[in-house]
CHARMM-style PDB file with segment names, atoms N, HN, CA, C and O in Angstrom:
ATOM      1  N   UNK     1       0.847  -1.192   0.000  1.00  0.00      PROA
ATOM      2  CA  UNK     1       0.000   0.000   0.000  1.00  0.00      PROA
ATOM      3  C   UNK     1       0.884   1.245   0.000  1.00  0.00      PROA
ATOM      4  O   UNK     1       1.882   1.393   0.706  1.00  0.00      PROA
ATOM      5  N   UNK     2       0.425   2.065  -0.825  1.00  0.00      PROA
ATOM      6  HN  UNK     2      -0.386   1.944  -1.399  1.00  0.00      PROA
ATOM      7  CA  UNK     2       1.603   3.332  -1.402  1.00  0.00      PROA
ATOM      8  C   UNK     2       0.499   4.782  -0.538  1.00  0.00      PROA
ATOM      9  O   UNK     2      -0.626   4.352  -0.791  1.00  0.00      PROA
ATOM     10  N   UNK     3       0.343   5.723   0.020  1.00  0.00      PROA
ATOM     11  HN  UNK     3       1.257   6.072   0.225  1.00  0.00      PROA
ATOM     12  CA  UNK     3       0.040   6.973  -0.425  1.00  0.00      PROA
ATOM     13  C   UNK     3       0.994   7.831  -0.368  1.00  0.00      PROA
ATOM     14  O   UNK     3       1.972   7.849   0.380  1.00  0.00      PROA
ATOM     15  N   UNK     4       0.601   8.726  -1.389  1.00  0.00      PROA
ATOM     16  HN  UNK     4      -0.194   8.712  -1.996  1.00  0.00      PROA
ATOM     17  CA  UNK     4       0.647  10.170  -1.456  1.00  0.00      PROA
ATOM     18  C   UNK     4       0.310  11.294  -1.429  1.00  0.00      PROA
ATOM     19  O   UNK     4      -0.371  11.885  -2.267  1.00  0.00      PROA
ATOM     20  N   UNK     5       0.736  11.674  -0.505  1.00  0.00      PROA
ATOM     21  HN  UNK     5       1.289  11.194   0.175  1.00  0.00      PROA
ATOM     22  CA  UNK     5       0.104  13.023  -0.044  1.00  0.00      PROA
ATOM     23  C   UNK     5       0.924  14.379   0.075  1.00  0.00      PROA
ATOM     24  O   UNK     5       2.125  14.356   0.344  1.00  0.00      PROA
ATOM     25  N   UNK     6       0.136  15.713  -0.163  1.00  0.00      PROA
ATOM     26  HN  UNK     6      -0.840  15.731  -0.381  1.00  0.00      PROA
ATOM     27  CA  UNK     6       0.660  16.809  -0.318  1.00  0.00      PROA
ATOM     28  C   UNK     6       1.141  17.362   1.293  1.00  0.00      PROA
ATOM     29  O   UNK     6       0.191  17.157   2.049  1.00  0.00      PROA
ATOM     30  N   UNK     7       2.307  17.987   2.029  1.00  0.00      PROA
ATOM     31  HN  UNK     7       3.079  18.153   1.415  1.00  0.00      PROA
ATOM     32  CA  UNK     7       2.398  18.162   2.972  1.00  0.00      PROA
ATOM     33  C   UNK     7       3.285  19.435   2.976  1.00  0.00      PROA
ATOM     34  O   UNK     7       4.388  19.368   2.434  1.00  0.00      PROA
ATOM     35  N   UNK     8       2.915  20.476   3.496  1.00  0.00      PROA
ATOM     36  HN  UNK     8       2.019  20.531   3.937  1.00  0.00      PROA
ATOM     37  CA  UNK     8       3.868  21.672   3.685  1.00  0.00      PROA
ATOM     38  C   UNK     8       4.435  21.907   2.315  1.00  0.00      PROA
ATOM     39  O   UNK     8       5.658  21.828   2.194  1.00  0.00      PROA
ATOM     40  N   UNK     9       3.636  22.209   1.187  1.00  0.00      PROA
ATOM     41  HN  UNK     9       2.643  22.273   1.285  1.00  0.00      PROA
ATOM     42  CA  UNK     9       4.291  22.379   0.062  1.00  0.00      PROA
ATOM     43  C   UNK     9       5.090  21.189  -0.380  1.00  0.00      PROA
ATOM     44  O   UNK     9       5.584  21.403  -1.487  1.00  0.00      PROA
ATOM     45  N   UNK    10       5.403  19.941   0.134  1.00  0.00      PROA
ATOM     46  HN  UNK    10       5.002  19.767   1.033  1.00  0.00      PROA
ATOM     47  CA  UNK    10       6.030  19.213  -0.341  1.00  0.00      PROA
ATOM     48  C   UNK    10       5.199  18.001  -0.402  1.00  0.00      PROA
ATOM     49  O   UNK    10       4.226  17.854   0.337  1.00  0.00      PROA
ATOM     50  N   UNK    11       5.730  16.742  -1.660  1.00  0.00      PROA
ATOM     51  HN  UNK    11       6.520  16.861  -2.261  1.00  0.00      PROA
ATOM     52  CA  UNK    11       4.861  15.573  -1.575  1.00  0.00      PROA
ATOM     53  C   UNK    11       5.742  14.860  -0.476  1.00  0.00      PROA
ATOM     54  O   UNK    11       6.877  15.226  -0.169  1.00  0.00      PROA
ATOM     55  N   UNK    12       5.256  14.096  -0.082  1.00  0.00      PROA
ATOM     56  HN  UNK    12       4.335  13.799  -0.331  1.00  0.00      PROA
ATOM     57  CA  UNK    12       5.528  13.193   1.100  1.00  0.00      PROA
ATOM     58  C   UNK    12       4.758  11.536   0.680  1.00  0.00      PROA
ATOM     59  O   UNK    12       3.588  11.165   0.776  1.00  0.00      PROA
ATOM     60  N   UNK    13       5.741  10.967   0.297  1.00  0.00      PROA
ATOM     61  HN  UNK    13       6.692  11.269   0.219  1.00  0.00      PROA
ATOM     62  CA  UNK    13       5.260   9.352   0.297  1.00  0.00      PROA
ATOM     63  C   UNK    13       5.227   7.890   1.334  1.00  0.00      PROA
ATOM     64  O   UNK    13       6.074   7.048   1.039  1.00  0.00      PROA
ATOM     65  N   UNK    14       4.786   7.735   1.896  1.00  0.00      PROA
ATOM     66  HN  UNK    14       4.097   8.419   2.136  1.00  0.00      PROA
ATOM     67  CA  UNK    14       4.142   6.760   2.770  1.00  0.00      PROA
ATOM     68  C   UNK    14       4.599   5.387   2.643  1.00  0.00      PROA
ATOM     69  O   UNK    14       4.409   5.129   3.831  1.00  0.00      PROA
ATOM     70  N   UNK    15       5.069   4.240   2.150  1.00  0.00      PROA
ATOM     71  HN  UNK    15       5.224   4.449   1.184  1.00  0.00      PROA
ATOM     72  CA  UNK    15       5.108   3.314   1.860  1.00  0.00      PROA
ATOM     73  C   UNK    15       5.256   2.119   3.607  1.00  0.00      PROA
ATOM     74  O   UNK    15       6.136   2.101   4.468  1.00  0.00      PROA
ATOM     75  N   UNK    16       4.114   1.401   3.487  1.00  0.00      PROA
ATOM     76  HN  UNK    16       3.399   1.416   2.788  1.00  0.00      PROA
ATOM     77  CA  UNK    16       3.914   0.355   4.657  1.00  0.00      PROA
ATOM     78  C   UNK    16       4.151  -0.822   3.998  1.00  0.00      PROA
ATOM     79  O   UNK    16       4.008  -0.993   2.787  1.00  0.00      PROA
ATOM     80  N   UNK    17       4.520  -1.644   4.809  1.00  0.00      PROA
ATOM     81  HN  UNK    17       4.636  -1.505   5.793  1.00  0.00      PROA
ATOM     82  CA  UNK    17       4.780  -3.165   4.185  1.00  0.00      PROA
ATOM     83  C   UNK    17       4.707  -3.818   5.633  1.00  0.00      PROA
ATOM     84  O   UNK    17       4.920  -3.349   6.751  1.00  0.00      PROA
ATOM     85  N   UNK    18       4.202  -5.485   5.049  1.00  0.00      PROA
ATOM     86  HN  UNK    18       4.028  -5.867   4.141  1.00  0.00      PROA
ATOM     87  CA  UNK    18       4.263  -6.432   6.078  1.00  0.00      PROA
ATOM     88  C   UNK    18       6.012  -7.063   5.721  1.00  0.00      PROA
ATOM     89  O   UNK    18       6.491  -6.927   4.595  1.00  0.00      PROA
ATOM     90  N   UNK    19       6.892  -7.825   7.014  1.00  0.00      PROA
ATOM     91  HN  UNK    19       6.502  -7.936   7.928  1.00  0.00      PROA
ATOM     92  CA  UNK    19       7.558  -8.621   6.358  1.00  0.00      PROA
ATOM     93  C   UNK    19       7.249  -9.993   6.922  1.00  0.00      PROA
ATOM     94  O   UNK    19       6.280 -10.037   7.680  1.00  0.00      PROA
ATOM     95  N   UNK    20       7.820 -10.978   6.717  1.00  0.00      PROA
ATOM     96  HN  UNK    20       8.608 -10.943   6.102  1.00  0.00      PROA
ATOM     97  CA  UNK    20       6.933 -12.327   6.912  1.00  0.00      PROA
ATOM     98  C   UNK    20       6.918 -12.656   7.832  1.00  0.00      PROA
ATOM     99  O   UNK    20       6.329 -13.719   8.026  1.00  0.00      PROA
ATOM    100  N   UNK    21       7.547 -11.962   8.973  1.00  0.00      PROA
ATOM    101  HN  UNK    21       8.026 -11.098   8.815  1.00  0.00      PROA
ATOM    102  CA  UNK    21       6.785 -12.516  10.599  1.00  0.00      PROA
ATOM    103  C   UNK    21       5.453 -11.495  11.024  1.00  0.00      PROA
ATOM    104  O   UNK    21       4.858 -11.472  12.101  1.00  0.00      PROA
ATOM    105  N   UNK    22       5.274 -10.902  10.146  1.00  0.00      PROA
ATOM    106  HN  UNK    22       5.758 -10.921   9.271  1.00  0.00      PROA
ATOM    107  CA  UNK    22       3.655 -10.066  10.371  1.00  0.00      PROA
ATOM    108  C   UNK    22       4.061  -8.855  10.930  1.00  0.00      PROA
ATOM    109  O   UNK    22       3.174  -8.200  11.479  1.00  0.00      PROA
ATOM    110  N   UNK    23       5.621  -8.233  10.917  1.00  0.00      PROA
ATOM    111  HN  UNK    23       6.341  -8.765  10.471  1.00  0.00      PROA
ATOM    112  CA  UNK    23       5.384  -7.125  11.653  1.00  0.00      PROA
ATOM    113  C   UNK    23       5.543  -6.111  10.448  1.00  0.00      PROA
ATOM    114  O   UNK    23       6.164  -6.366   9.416  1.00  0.00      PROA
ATOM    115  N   UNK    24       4.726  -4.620  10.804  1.00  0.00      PROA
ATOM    116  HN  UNK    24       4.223  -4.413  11.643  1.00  0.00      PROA
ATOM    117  CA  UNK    24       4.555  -3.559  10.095  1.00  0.00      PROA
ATOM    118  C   UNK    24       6.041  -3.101   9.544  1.00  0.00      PROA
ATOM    119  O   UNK    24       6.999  -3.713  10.016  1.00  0.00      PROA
ATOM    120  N   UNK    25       6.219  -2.373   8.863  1.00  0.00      PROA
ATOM    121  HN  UNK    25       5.441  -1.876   8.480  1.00  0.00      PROA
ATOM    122  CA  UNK    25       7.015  -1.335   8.749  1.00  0.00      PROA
ATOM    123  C   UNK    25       6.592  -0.407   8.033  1.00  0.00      PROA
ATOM    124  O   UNK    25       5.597  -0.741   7.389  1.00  0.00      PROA
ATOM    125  N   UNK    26       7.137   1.270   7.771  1.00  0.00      PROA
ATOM    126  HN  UNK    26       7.945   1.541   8.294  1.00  0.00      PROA
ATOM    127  CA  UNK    26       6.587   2.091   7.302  1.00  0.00      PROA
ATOM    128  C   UNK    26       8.001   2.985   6.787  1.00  0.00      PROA
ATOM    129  O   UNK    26       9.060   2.878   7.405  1.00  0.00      PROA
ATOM    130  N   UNK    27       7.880   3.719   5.782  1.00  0.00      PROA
ATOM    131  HN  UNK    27       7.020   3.806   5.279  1.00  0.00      PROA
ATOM    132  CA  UNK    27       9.149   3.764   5.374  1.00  0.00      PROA
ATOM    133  C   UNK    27       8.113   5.305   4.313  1.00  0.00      PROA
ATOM    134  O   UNK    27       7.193   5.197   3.503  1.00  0.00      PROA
ATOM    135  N   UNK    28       9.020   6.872   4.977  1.00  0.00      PROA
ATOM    136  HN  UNK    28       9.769   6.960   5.635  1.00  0.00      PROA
ATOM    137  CA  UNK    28       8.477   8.157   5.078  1.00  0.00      PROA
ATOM    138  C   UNK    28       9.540   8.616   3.972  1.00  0.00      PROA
ATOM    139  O   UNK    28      10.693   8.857   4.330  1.00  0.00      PROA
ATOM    140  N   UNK    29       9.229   8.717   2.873  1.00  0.00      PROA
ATOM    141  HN  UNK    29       8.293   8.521   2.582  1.00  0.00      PROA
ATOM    142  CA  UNK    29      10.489   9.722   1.736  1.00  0.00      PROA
ATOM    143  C   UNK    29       9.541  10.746   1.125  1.00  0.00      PROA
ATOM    144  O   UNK    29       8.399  10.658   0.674  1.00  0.00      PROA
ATOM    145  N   UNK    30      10.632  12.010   1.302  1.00  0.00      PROA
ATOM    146  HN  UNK    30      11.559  12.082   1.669  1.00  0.00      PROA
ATOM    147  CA  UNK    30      10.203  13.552   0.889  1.00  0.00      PROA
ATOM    148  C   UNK    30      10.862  13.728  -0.334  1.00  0.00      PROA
ATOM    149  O   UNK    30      12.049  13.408  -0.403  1.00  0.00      PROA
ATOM    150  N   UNK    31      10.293  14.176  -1.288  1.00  0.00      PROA
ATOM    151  HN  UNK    31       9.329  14.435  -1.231  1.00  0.00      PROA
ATOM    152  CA  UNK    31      10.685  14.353  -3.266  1.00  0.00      PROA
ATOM    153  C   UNK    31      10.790  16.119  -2.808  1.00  0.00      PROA
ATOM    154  OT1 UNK    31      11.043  16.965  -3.665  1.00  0.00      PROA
TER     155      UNK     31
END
C-alpha cells in the first residue's frame, strides 16, 4: 500500500509493508 500526499508544500510518500513474521514497517520519503 503506497500513499501520497501533499504536505507543507512538499509531496511526502508513505510506503507500509508487512515482512513475513507479520510485523509492520513504514518507510516516510520527501521528493
Amino acid at each position: 500500500m503506497t500513499s501520497i500526499k501533499k504536505v507543507y508544500g512538499k509531496w511526502q510518500a508513505r510506503v507500509t509493508w508487512h515482512d513475513d513474521k507479520g510485523r509492520r514497517h513504514s518507510k516516510v520519503s520527501s521528493q
